[in-house]
N, C-alpha and C positions, 0 to 999 in steps of 0.2 A: 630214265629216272636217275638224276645225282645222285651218287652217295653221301650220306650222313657223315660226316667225321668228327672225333670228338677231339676237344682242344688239346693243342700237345701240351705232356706233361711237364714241367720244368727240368732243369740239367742237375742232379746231383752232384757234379763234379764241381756246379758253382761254391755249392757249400760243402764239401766235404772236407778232411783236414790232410796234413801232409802227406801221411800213414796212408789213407785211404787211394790219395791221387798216388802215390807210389807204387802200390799193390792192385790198385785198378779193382780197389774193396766194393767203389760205388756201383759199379756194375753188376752186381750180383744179384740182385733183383732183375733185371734186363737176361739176367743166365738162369735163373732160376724159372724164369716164362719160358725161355729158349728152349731149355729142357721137358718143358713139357709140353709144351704145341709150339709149331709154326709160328715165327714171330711176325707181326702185322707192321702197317705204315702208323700203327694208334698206338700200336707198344714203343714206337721208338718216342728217344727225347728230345725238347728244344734244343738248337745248336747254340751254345755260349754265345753271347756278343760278339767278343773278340776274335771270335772266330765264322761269326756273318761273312755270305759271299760279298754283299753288300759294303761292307767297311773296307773287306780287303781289295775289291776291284777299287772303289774309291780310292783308295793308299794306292795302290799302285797305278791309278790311272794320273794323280797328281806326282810323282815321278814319273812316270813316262812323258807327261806334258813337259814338265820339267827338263828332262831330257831332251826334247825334239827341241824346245829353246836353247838351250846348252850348243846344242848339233849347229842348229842355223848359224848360230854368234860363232862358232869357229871352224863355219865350212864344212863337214863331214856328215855322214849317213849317222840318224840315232842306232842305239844297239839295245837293243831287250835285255843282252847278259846282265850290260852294267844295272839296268834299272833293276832288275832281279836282285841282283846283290845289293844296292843301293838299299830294296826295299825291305829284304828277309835274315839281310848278316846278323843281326842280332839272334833271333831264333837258332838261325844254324852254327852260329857261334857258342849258345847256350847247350843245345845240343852236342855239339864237338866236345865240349867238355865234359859232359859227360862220359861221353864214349871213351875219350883217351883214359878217364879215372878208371873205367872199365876194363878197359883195356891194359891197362897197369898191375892193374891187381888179380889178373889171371896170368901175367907170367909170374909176378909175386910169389902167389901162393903154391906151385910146384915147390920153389926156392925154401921157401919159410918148413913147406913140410918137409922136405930133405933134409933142413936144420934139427927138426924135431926126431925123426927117424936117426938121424947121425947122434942122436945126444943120448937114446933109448940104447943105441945100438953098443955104443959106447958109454955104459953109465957107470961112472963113480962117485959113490953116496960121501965120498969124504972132498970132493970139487964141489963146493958152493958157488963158485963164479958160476961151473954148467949148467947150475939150477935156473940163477939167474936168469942167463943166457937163453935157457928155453923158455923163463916167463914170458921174457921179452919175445 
């Protein structure tokens, strides 16, 4: 006997707002099931369009065609890397930036707090510039 399944639910994350995709708010229903029983194949949600296996083989199977014609016109074996990169730079690019913004502002803030600590350590209520200087 089949199993029944009931239709998947749609993706929150389609409509959620910046805040929510940031902090991964949407999810919280999906955690809040988690925590109390066993999560099922019926609890999970649609996968985004954009993110179909479907669309993405497609995109990348029309770059790799791409490619193997490329290869033929100038003699050479095709290669997967380039079509990889060809097909997901922008992603990992969008990604990379973040990380390095990340990454920026954790050595930052050691620096910024040694300023504040230096300014406490050393405070003179008649230096307004210092004040300043630790708003900043």
């Amino acid at each position: 006997m089949e199993v029944v399944r009931k239709k998947a639910k749609d993706n929150p994350s389609a409509s959620a707002n910046l805040l929510s995709k940031i902090f991964f708010c949407w999810l919280n229903p999906l955690f809040r099931i988690g925590y109390k029983r066993k999560l099922e194949e019926d609890d999970m949600y649609k996968v985004l369009p954009e993110d179909a296996s479907d669309r993405l083989g497609e995109e990348l199977q029309w770059y790799w065609d791409r490619e193997v014609q490329q290869a033929a016109k100038e003699l050479r074996t095709p290669k997967l890397t380039r079509v990889l990169v060809q097909c997901y730079w922008k992603s990992y690019l969008q990604i990379g930036v973040y990380i390095f913004i990340e990454e920026v502002i954790k050595v930052i803030q050691p620096v910024l707090l040694g300023k504040i600590i230096e300014h406490f350590e050393s405070y003179d209520p008649s230096d307004t510039a210092a004040v300043y200087e630790a708003y900043g």
